[in-house]
C-alpha positions as CSV (number, residue, x, y, z in Angstrom):
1,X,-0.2,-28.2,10.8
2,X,0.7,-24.6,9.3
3,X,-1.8,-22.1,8.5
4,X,0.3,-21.1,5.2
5,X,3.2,-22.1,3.0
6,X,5.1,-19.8,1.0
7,X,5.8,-20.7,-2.8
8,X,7.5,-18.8,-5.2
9,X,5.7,-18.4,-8.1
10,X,8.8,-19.0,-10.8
11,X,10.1,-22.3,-9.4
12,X,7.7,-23.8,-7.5
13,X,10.3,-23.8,-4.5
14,X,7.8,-24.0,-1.2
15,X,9.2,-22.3,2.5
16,X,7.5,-22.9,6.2
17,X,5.4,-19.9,7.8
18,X,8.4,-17.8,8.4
19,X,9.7,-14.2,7.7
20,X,11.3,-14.4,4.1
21,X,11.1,-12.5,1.6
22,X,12.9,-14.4,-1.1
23,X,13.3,-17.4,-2.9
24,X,16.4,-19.2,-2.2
25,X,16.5,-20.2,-6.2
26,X,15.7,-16.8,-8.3
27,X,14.0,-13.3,-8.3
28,X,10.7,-14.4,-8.4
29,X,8.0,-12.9,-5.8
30,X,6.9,-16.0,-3.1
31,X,3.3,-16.3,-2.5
32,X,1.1,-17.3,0.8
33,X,-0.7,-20.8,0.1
34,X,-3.4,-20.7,2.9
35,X,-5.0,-24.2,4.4
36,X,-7.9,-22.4,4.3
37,X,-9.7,-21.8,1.3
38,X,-12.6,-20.1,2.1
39,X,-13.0,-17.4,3.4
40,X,-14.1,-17.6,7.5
41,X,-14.7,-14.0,9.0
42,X,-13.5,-13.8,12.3
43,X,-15.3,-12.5,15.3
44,X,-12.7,-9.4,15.4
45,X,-12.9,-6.1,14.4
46,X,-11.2,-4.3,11.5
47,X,-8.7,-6.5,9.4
48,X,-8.1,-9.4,11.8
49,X,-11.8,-10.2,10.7
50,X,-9.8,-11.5,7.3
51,X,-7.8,-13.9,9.5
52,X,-8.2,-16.9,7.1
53,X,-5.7,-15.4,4.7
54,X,-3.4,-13.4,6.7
55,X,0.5,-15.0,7.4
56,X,0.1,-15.0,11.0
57,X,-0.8,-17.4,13.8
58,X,-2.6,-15.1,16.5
59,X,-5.5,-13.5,15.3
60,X,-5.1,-9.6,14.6
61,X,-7.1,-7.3,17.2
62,X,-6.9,-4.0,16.0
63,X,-9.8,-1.8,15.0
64,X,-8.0,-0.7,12.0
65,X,-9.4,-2.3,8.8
66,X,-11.2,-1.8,5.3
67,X,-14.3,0.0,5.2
68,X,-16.8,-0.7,1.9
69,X,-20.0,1.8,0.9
70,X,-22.0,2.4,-1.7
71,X,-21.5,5.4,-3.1
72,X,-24.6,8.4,-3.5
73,X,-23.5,11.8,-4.3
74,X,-20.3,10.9,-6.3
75,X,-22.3,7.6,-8.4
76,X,-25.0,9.9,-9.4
77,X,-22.7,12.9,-10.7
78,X,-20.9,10.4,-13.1
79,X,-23.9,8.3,-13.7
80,X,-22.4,5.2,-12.2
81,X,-25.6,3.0,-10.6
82,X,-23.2,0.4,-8.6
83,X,-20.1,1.8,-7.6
84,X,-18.5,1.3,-4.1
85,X,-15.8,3.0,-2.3
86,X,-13.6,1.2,-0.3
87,X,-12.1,3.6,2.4
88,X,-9.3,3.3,4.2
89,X,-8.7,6.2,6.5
90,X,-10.5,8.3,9.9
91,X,-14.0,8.2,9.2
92,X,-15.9,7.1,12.2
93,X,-19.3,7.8,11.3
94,X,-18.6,5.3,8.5
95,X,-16.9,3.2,11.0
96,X,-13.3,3.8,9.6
97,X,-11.1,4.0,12.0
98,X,-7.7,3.7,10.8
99,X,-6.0,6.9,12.7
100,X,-3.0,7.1,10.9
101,X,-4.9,7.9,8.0
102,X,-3.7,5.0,5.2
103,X,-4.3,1.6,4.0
104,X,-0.3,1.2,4.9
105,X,-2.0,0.4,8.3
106,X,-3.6,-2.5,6.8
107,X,0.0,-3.7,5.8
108,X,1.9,-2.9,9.7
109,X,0.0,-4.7,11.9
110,X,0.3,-8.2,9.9
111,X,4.2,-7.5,8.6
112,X,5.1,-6.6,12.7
113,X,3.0,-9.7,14.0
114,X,4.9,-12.2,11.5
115,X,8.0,-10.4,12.8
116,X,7.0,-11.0,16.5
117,X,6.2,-14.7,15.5
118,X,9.2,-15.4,13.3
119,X,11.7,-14.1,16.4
120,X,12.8,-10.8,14.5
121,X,13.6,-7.8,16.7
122,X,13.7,-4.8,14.6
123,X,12.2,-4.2,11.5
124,X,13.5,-1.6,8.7
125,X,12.1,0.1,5.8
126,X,12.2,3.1,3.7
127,X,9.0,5.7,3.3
128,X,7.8,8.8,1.3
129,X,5.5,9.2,4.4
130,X,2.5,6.9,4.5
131,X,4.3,3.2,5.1
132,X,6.6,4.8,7.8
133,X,3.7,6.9,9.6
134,X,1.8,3.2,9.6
135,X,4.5,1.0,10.7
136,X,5.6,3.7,13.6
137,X,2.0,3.6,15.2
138,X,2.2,0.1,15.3
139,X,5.7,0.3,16.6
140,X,4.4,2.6,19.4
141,X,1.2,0.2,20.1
142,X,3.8,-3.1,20.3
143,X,6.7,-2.0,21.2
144,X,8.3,-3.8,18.3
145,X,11.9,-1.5,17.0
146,X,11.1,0.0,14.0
147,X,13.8,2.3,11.5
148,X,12.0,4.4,9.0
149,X,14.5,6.1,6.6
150,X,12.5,9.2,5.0
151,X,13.3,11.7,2.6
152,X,13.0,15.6,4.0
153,X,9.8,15.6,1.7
154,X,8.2,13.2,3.5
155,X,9.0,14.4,7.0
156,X,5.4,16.6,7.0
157,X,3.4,13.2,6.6
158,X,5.7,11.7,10.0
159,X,3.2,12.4,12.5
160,X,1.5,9.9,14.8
161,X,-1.7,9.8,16.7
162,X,0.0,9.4,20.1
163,X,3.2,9.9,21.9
164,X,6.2,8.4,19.6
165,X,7.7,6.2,21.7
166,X,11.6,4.9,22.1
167,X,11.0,2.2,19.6
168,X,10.3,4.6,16.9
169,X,13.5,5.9,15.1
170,X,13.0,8.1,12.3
171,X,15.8,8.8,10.2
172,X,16.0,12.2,8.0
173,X,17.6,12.2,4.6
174,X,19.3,15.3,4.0
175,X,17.3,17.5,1.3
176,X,18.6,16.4,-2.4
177,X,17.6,13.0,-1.9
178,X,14.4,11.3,-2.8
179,X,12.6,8.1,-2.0
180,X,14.5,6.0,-4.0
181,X,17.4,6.9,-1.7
182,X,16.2,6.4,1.5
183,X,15.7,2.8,0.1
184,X,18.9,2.1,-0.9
185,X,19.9,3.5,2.7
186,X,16.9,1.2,4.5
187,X,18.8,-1.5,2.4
188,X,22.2,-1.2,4.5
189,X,20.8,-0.7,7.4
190,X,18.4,-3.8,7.1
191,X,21.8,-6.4,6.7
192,X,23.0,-5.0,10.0
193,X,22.8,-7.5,12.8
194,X,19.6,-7.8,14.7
195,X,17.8,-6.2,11.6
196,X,15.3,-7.0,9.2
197,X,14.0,-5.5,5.8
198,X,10.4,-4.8,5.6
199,X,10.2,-5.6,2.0
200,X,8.1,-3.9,0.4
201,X,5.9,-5.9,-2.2
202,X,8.5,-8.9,-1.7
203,X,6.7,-9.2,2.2
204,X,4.0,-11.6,1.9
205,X,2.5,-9.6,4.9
206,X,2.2,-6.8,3.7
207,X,0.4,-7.7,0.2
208,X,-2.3,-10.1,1.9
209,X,-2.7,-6.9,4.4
210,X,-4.0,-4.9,1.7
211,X,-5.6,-7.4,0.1
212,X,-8.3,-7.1,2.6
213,X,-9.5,-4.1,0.9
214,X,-10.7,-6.1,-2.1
215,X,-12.0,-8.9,1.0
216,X,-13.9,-6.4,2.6
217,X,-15.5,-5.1,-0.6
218,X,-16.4,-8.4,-1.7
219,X,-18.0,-9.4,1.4
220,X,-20.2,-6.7,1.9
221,X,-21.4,-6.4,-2.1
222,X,-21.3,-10.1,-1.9
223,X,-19.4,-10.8,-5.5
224,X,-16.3,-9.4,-6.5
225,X,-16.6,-5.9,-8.5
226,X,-16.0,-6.0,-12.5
227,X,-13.7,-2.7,-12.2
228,X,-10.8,-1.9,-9.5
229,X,-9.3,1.5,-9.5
230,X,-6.4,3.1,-7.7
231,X,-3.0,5.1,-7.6
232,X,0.0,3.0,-7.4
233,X,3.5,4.4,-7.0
234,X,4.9,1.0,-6.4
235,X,2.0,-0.9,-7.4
236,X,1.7,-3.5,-4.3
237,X,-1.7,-2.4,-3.6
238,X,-2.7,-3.7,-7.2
239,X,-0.5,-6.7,-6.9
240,X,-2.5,-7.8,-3.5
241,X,-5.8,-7.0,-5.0
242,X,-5.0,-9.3,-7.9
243,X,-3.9,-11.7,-5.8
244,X,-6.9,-11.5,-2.8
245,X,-9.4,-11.8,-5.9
246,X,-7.3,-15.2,-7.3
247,X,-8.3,-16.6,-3.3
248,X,-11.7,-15.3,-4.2
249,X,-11.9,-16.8,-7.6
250,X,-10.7,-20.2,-5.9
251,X,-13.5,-19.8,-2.6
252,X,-16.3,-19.8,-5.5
253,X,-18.9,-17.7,-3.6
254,X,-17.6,-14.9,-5.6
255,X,-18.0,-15.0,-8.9
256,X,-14.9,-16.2,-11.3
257,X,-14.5,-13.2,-13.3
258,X,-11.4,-11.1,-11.5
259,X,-12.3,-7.8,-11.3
260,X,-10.0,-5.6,-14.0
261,X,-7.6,-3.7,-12.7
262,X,-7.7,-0.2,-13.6
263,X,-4.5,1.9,-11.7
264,X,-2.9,5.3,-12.1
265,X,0.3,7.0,-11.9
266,X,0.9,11.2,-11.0
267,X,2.5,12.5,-14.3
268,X,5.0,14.0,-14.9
269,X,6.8,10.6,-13.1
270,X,5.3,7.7,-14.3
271,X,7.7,4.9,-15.1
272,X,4.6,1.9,-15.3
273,X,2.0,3.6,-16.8
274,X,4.5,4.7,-19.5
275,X,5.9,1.0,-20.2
276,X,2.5,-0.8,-20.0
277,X,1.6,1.6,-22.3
278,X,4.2,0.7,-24.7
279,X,3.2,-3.1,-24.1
280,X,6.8,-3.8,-22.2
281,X,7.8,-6.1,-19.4
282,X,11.0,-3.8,-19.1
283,X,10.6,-0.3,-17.5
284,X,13.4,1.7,-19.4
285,X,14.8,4.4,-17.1
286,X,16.0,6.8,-20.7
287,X,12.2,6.2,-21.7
288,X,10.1,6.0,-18.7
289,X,11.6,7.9,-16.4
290,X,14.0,10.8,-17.7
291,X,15.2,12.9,-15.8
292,X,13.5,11.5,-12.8
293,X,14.9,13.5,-9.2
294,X,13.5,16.2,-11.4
295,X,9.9,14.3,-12.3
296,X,9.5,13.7,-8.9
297,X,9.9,16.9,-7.3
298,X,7.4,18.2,-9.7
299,X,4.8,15.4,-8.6
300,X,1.9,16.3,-7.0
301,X,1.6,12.4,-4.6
302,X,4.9,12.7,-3.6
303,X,4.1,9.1,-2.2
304,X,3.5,7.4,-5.7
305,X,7.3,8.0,-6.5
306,X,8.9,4.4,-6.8
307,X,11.9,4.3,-9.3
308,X,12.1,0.8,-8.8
309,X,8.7,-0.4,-8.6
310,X,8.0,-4.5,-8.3
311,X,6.6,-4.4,-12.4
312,X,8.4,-6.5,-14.4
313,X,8.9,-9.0,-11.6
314,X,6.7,-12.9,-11.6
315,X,4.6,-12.0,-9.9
316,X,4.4,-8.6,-9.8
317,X,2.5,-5.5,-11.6
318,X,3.1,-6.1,-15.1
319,X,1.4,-9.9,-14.3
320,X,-1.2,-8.3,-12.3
321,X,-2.7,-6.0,-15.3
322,X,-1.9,-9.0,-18.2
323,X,-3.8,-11.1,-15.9
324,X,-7.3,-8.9,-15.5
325,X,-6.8,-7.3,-19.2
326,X,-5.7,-4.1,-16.8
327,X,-5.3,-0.5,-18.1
328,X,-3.2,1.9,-16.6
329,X,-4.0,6.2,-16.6
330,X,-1.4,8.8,-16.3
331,X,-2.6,11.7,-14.2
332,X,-1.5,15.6,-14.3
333,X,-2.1,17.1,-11.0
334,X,-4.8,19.6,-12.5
335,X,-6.7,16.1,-12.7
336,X,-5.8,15.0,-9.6
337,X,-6.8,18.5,-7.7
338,X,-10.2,18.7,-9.3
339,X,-11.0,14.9,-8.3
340,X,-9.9,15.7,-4.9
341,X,-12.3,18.6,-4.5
342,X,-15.0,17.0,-6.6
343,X,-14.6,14.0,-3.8
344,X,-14.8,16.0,-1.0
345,X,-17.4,17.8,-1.7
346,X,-20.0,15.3,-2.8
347,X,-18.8,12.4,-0.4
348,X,-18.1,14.7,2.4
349,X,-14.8,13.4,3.8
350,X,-11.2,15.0,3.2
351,X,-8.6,12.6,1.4
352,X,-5.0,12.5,0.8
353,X,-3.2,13.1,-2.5
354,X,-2.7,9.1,-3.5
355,X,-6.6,8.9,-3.4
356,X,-7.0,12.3,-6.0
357,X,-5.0,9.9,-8.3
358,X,-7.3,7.2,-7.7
359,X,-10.4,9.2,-8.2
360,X,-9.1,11.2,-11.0
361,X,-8.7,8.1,-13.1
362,X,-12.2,6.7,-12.3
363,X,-13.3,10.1,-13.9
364,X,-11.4,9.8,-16.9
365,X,-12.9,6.4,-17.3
366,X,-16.0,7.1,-17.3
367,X,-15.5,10.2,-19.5
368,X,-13.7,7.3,-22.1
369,X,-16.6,4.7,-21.8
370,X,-13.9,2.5,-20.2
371,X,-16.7,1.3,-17.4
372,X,-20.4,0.8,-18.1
373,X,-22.7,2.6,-16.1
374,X,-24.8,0.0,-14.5
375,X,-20.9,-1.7,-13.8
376,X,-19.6,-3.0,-10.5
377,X,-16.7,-0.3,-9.4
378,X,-14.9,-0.2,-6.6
379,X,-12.8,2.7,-6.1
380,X,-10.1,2.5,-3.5
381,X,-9.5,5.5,-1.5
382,X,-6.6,4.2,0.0
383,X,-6.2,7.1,2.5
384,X,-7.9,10.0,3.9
385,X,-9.5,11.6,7.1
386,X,-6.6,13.6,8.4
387,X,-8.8,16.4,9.1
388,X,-11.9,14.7,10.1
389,X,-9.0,13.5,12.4
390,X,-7.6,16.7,13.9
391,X,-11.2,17.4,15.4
392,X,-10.8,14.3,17.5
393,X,-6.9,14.4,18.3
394,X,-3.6,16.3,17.7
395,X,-1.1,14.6,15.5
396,X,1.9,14.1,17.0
397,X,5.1,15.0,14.6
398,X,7.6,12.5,15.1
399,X,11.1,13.8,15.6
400,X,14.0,12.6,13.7
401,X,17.0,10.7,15.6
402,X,19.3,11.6,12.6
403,X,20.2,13.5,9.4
404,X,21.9,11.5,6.7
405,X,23.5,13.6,4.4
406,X,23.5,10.4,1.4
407,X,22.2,6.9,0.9
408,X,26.3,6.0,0.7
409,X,26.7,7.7,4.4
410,X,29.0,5.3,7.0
411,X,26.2,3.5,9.0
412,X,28.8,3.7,11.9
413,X,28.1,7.6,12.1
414,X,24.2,7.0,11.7
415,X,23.9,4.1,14.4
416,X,26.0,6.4,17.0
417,X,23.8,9.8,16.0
418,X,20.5,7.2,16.6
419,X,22.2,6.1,20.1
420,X,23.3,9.5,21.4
C-alpha cells in the first residue's frame, strides 16, 4: 500500500507515488492524496516531523523545519493580541535552524528525496537566489546532481553554508536577462537525457514542503489561524498553505474555517496582485505587467519576480484566494524598507527582503481594519537570519560552471563549458 496518490484536480485522472509533474490529460496542477488523514508527528526533528503528508517513503531527518512564536514586541506595536510568526530562517535561540536562510529549504529536502526514490539522477531548476541556494545545500548534503540556472542578479544570494561540492553546478545568465529567462533556459536543459525539471509549483514536493509552515503553526497554536500573510512572487507558498489547511480542515482537530489568505507582491512588478484586483482569472501581460525587464529591475525582492506565475492555473493562486475570500496588497519598497526595520528592531532578528513584503502588508492591514485585533494571524517570515548566521559560519559563494549569454544559447556549448 502507497503512502500517496497523485490526482489532478481538473480530471480526476489518479498517478502512483512517482516523480511527475503533470497530468497525462490537461494543464491542471496534480495533488497528493495521503492514506493518512490525520496528522501523526513524527519523532524527528525539523520538517520530517510532518511526515504524514509529505510524498516520500523514508522519513526526512534534517533539522531544517518551520519554527511557530507568539509574537511580543511586534503584536503590541500594532495592537494585535494573537498573532504568530512563523519563521523560517537561522534563529537558534528560537530553535530555527534552517542555515540557508529560506523556507525554499522546506521545499529541497522532500523534492530531492522523491527524486532519490523515484530513480531520477539529476535534478534542474531555475532561481532568483533563494530556491537554488536551498536545493544546492541539499545537493551538497546528498550528493544528488543539481543545475541551478540563475540570473547575474541573483548570483549575490548563491552562497552555501559549506564547501559546494561537485554535484552543485551553477549556471550564470549573462546580465540582460532576468528570472523569467533562466527558466526558459532550466526548461531545455531539464528534457536533456538523464535530467529532470524541478517544477516549480507543478512538484507536489515542493508545495506539501512548504505547507509545513501552516502544520507547524497549527500545531503549536492548536487551531488553524483566521489570517495568513505573506510575499508571493510565484505564489506556491500560498498555494501550499491553502492546500495544507484543506488536510487540516479534513483532520477535524483544527477548526473548519481555512484561514484567509492575505499575500503581497513588490510594486512596481506585480502581475497577481494587479489581476485579482481586477477580479480576473487571466493575468494580461499589456495590463499587468508592462514593460516588465524594466519593472523588475526596479523591484526591491528581486526574488518575488515570476512572469509566469502558477495563477490562473486549477489549482493554483487565483483558486487559492477565491477559495479563503483572499486579498492580495501591492507593496512599494518604502513600505517594504520600513517593515523590515520596524521587524528587526522589535523582534530582534534580521530578515530577507521577501519577508519585508510579508510584513509590510500585515501593517497595511491592520492600518485598513482588514484584521481584528484580538484575530488569529500568522505572519510568515519565510526567510531571514543571514546575519545572525555569519556570527556562527562563513557563507560560502558558490562559483559558476558557466556563463550563458541567452535562454536560446546551444546547450551543446553550455554542457561542454559545465564539463571542462
Amino acid at each position: 500500500m502507497g503512502r500517496f496518490t497523485l490526482k489532478c484536480l481538473k480530471c480526476g485522472s489518479e498517478y502512483g507515488q512517482t516523480y511527475k509533474l503533470t497530468c497525462d490529460n490537461d494543464n491542471a496542477l496534480l495533488r497528493a492524496d495521503y492514506v493518512e488523514k490525520h496528522l501523526e508527528l513524527r519523532a524527528q526533528p525539523g520538517v520530517g516531523r510532518f511526515h504524514s503528508w509529505l510524498p516520500v517513503q523514508e522519513e526526512l531527518r534534517t533539522e531544517a523545519g518551520p519554527i511557530t512564536y507568539r509574537s511580543e514586541a511586534l503584536a503590541k506595536e500594532l495592537g494585535l493580541s494573537n498573532l504568530y510568526i512563523g519563521f523560517s530562517g537561522y534563529w537558534p535561540e528560537k530553535g530555527a535552524l534552517i542555515k540557508t536562510c529560506t523556507f525554499k529549504e522546506l521545499e529541497a529536502h522532500p523534492t530531492m528525496q522523491l527524486l532519490k526514490e523515484s530513480g531520477g539522477k539529476a535534478i534542474v531548476l531555475a532561481s532568483a537566489g533563494n530556491t537554488g541556494r536551498a536545493f544546492a545545500h541539499v545537493s551538497a548534503l546528498t550528493g544528488t546532481d543539481v543545475y541551478v540556472v540563475v540570473p547575474d542578479s541573483g548570483m549575490p544570494k548563491m552562497w552555501l553554508p559549506e564547501e559546494p561540492t561537485a554535484s552543485v553546478h551553477l549556471i550564470r545568465m549573462a546580465p540582460g536577462n532576468d528570472y523569467t529567462d533562466a527558466i526558459n533556459l532550466a526548461g531545455r536543459l531539464a528534457n536533456l537525457p538523464g535530467m529532470v525539471s524541478e517544477g516549480g509549483a507543478r512538484n507536489v514536493a515542493r508545495r506539501d514542503g512548504m505547507g509545513t509552515v501552516m502544520l507547524d503553526a497549527a500545531v503549536t497554536i492548536g487551531r488553524m489561524p483566521d489570517h495568513y500573510f505573506q510575499a508571493v512572487g510565484s505564489g506556491t507558498g500560498g498555494i501550499s498553505v491553502w492546500e495544507a489547511s484543506l488536510r487540516l480542515r479534513e483532520d477535524g482537530r483544527f477548526g473548519t474555517k481555512l484561514p484567509k489568505l492575505q499575500l503581497a507582491q513588490n510594486l512596481p512588478f506585480a502581475p497577481m496582485y494587479r489581476a485579482w484586483e481586477a477580479g480576473r482569472r487571466e493575468i494580461i501581460p499589456d495590463i499587468d505587467m508592462k514593460n516588465a525587464k524594466e519593472q523588475i529591475e526596479e523591484t526591491y525582492a528581486s526574488v518575488l519576480t515570476n512572469r509566469a506565475p502558477p495563477y490562473p492555473v486549477i489549482g493554483g493562486l487565483y483558486d487559492a484566494l477565491s477559495d479563503t475570500d483572499g486579498i492580495m496588497y501591492g507593496i512599494t519598497k518604502e513600505e517594504a524598507l520600513e517593515a523590515k526595520k520596524l521587524f528587526e528592531d522589535l523582534e530582534g532578528i534580521d530578515i530577507l527582503p521577501p519577508s519585508a513584503v510579508g510584513v509590510a502588508s500585515l501593517l497595511k492591514a491592520v492600518e485598513a481594519g482588514k484584521v481584528g485585533k484580538a484575530d488569529c494571524i500568522l505572519l510568515n517570515v519565510a526567510g531571514g537570519g543571514v546575519e545572525r548566521l555569519k556570527e556562527d559560519l562563513t557563507p560560502i559563494p558558490i562559483p559558476s560552471v558557466a556563463t550563458a549569454r541567452n535562454p536560446e544559447v546551444p546547450l551543446e556549448d553550455l554542457i561542454e563549458g559545465i564539463e571542462e
